[in-house]
N, C-alpha and C positions, 0 to 999 in steps of 0.2 A: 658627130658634131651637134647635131641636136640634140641628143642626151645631155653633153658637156653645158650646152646653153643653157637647157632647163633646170640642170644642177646651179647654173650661178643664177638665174633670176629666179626662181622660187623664194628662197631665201632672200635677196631684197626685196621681194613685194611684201615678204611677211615683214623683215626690220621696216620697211617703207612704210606699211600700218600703221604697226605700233610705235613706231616716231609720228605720222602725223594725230594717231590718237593722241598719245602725252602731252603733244603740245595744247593740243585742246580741252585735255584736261587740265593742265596746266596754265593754260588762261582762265579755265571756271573754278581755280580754287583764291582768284585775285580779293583780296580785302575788300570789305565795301567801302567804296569811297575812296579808292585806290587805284591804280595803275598795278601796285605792288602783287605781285601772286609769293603765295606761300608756298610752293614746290613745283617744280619745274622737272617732273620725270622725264622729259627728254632729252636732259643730260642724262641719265641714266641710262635709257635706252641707246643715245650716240656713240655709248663711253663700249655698252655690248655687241652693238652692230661694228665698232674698229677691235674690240676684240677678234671676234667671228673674221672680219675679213683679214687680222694678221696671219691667219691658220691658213687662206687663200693662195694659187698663184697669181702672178705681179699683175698681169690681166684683169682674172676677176676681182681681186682687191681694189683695183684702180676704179671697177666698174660700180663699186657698192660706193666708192668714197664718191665718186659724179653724182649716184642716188642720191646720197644725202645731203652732198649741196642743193640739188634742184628742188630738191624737198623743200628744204626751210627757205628757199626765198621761195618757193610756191606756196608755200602755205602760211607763210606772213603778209605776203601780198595780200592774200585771198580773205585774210582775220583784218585788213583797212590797213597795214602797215606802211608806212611811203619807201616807194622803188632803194632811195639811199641809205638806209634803214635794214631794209630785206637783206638787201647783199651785202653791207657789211655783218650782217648777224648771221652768214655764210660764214664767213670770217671767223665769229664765236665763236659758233657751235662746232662747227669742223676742227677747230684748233684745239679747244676741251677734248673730242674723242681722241684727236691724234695723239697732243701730248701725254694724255695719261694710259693711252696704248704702248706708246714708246718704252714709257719709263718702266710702263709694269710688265713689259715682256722684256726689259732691257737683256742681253747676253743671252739671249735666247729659250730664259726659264720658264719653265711651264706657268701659263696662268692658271690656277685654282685658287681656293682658299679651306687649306686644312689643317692649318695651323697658326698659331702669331702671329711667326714670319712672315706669310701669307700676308695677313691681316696688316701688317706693318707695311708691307711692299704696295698695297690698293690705300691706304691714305694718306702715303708719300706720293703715288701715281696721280689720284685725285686733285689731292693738293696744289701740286704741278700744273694738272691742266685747269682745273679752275680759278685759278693763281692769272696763268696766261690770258684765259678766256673772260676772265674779273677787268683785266687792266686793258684786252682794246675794245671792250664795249664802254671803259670809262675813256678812253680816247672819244669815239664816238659821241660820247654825251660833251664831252672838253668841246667839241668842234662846231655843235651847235647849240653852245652856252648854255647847257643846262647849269643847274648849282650844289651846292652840297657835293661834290664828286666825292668825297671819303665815303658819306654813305652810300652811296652808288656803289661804288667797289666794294663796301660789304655785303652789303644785300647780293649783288648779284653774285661774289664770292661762298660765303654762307649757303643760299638760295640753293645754289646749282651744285658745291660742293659736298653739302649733306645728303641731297638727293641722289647725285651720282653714287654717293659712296656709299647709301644704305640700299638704291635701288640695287650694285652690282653685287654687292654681297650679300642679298637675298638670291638670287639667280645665281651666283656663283658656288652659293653651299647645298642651296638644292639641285645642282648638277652632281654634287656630291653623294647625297641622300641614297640611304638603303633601306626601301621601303619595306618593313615587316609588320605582319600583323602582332600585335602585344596580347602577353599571356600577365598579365599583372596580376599580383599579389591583392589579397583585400585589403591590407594596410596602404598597397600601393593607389586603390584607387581610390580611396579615404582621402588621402593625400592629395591625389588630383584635384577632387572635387574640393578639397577644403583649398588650393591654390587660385582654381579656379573663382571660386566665390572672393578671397581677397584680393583678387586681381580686378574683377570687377568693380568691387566696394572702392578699390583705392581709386583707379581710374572716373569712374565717376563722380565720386566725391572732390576730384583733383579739378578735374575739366568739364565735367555738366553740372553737376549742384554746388556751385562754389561761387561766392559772391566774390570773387577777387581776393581773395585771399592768398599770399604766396606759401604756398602749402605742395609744390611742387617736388620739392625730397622725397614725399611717402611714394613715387612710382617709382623710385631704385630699390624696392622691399620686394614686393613680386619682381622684378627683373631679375635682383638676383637668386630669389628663388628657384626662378623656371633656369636660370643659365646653370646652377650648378646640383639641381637633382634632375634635369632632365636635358635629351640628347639634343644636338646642336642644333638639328633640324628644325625640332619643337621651338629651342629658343628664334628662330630665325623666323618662323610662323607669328610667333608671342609678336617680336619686332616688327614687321611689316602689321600687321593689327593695331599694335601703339600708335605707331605714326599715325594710320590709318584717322583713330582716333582722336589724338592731338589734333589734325590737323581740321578733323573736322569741326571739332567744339570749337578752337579758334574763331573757323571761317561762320560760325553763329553767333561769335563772340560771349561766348562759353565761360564759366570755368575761371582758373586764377590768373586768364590773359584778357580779359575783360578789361573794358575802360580804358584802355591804351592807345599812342596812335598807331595807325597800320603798318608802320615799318619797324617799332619798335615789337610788335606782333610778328609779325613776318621773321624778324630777327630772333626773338625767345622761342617760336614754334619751330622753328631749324634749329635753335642750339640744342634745344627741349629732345629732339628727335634723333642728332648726332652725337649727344653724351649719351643716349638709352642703347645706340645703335654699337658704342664703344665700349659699354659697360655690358651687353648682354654677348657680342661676338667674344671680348676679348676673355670673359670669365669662360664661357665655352670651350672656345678654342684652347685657352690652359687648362681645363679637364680633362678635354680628349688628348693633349697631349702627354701629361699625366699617365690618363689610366693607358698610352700607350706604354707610353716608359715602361709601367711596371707591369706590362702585358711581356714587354721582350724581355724583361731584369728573372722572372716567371719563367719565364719558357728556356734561357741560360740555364737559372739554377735548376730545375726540373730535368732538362733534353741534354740526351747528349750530343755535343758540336759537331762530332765530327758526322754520326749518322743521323741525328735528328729523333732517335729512339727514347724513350726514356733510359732515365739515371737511374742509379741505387737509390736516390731519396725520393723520387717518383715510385719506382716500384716498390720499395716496403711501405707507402704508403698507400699506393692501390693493392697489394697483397693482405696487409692488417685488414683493411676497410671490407674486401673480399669473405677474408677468414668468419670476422666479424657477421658480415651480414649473412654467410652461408651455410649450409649443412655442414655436419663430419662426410669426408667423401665428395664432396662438388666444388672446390676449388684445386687446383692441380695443378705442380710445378716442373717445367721443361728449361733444364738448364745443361748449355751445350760449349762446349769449346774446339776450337780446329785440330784438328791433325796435320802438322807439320807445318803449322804457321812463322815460326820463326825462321827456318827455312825459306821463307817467301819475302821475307825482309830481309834476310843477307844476302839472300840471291840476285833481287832485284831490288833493292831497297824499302823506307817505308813510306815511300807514294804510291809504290805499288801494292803494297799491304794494307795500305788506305783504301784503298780502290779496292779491292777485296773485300774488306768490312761492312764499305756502302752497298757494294754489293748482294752478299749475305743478310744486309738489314734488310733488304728491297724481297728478297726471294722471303726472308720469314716474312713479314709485312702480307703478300701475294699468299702465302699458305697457309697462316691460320685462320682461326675463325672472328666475325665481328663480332666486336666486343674485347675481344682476348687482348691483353698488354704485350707488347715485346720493350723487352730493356737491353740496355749493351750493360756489363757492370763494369767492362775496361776491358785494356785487350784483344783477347777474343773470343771471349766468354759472353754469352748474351743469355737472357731468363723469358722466357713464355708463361704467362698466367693463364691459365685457364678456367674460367668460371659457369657455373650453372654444367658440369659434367653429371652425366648419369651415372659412369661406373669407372671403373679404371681400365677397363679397355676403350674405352673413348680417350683417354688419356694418352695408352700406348699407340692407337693409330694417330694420332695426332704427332706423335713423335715422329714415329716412320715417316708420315709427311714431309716431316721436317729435314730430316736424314737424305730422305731421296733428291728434295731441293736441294741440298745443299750440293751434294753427290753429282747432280748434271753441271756439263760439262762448260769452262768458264771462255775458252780460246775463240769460240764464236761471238759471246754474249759479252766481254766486255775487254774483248782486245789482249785478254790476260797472256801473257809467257808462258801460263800452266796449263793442264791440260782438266784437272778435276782437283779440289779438295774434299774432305771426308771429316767427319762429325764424329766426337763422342758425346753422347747424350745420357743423360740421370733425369730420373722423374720421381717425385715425390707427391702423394695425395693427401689434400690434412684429414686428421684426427681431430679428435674433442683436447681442447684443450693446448692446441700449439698454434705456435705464432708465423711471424715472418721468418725470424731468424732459425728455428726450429725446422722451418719447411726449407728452406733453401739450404739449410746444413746437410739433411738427407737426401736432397736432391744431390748434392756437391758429391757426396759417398757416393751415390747411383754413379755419377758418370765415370769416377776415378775406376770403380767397378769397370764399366764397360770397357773403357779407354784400355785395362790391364787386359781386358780379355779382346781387345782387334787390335792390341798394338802390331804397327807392320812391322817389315822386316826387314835389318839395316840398309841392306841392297838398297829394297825400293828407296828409302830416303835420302842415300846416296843421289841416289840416279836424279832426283829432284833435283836434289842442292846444283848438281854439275852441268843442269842444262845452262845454255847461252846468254847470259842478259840481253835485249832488244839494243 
């Protein structure tokens, strides 16, 4: 019981911080001469604490959504706010995390963000609850005759909108993030550094040494830089730093938003911030989707389906490459076929000859050495490369290996109707001057050789064919 407790309040003391930090940072980022704040990361942080507690049971969720009420009329009170003020802005803030919880786990889809769609689904989500949370704090202002209420409803739509949506998708792609150390190229790091330096130049020129000049295009040059030669993580780092930026040259009155009034400020440093935040996830996010694509289109034409092994166009091309870069004598080829395989597909069909195949791929996989290729080339014929050999008796125990795997027995180990199948194997070691096709021809003779000399004897393959199907 107290473990369970600790499990659900640890977690809102920490969301219960970093909401009441935001909001107070979010008060000291106000315009001077303003009421107006230019980013409000406590929508961001509300939008991730109703993430977090949708993943809760109905209990502890309930108990995080009471934290965050209490929170924001405690800590509006506490900043001079008046009592009817506070608790309507209960009302806001609460209805921004919910609504765009709702919508973006709507049908019960996982929330991340690692792809578009993704990306699509959190600025529709956004949208939504800052949409909702835009129109009853312009109620609110309706009620005690404030003016202007269109700008109102932009600012605070904008304001709270951008911020949600770049705060969560920062925190959402670095939940994704696989941190590796980089082995970069020297051209690679040329590159960096020469990104790095015009990414400063632009940004500075743009937002600190800039007499008001609308010069504000040259920061989509480094953004799409960094979004499409470098991984998404990187860009999502770039983004949080821009804003970071922007908003600070702003709040000094900086740069090509100078001289302006504060809401018109307020307004361009949130668009400024939500078009950078669209233009660097969404080039990303269509990269990695991309180079997924042609990571599975790669691994189709290369693997075969049904075991996962390489193909023929795989292996003559790890075989050349091999040939290529090694001795006469240290590459060496193991190519094997079943005994009495076809047998095993009339008898029990060919899901069960499937299942035989996977199998066989799994036991050579388990018995050669790392490094070595296995291929299926169809059938039930499969190829072993083997590379960096000493002699050709490394070649031939290798083989045996292979033979004896195959040889134990299958009615334990995968359900099978049979009781053992048997291997004919050929091996072939290169020479100076022969290829893929040249090595796997003499390997092909090697087994026909063998095959003729262990063929069994009709009996026994009778006696196969007539056992029982399951």
């Amino acid at each position: 019981m107290a473990a369970s407790a600790a499990r659900a309040l640890l977690p809102a003391l920490g969301f219960g911080a970093a909401y009441s930090v935001a909001i107070l940072v979010g008060r000291a980022t106000r315009v001077e001469g303003s009421e107006v704040s230019l980013v409000w990361p406590a929508a961001a942080v509300a939008v991730l604490w109703g993430i977090h507690a949708r993943g809760l049971p109905r209990r502890a969720a309930a108990f995080h959504w009471i934290v965050l009420a209490a929170l924001t009329f405690g800590v509006n009170l506490t900043t001079g706010a008046p009592v009817g003020l506070s608790a309507w802005f209960v009302l806001v803030n609460v209805a921004l995390a919910a609504v765009t919880t709702l919508v973006l786990g709507y049908g019960g889809r996982q929330i991340t963000l690692r792809d578009p769609a993704d990306l699509g689904h959190l600025v529709v989500a956004v949208t939504c609850g800052t949409l909702v949370a835009a129109a009853l704090a312009t109620v609110y202002f309706a009620a005690v005759g404030h003016e202007d209420l269109p700008r109102t409803f932009g600012l605070f739509a904008v304001r709270n909108g951008v911020t949600a949506l770049a705060g969560a998708a920062v925190v959402l792609r670095l939940q994704e993030a696989q941190w590796r150390r980089p082995q970069p190229s020297r051209l690679r790091v040329l590159e960096s550094v020469a990104c790095v330096v015009v990414t400063v130049v632009v940004f500075a020129r743009v937002f600190w040494f800039n007499p008001g000049l609308p010069t504000a295009f040259g920061i989509m040059l480094p953004a799409m830089w960094v979004s499409l030669r470098y991984t998404t993580t990187t860009g999502t780092l770039f983004l949080a730093a821009a804003g970071g930026s922007i908003v600070w040259a702003t709040l000094l009155d900086r740069g090509t938003l100078q001289g302006i009034t504060p809401q018109e400020q307020a307004l361009l440093a949130q668009g400024m911030v939500g078009c950078l935040a669209m233009v660097v996830l969404t080039l990303a996010l269509f990269r990695d989707s991309r180079n997924d694509l042609i990571e599975r289109l790669r691994h189709l034409a290369l693997q075969d389906p049904l075991t996962g092994l390489a193909n023929r166009t795989l292996l003559t091309e790890r075989l050349d490459d091999a040939i290529a870069r090694g001795e006469p004598g240290t590459v060496g080829v193991i190519l094997m076929d079943l005994d009495g395989f076809k047998l095993v597909n009339d008898a029990w069909g060919h899901a069960e000859g499937d299942l035989l195949l996977v199998e066989i791929a799994r036991r050579l996989l388990a018995t050669v050495r790392a490094g070595d290729t296995v291929a299926r080339l169809g059938g039930d014929e499969f190829v072993v490369v083997c590379t960096r050999l000493r002699d050709a008796d490394e070649l031939r125990l290798c083989a045996e290996r292979i033979r004896d795997s195959v040889a134990e027995p299958y009615g334990q180990a995968s359900d099978a109707p049979y009781d053992r199948i048997t291997a004919s194997i050929g091996v072939a070691l290169s020479e100076r001057s022969c290829n893929s096709r040249s090595l796997l021809s003499r390997a092909d003779k090697s087994m026909y050789d063998d095959k003729r000399a262990r063929r069994r004897p009709p009996a026994t393959v009778t006696a196969l064919a007539a056992r029982p199907a399951r």
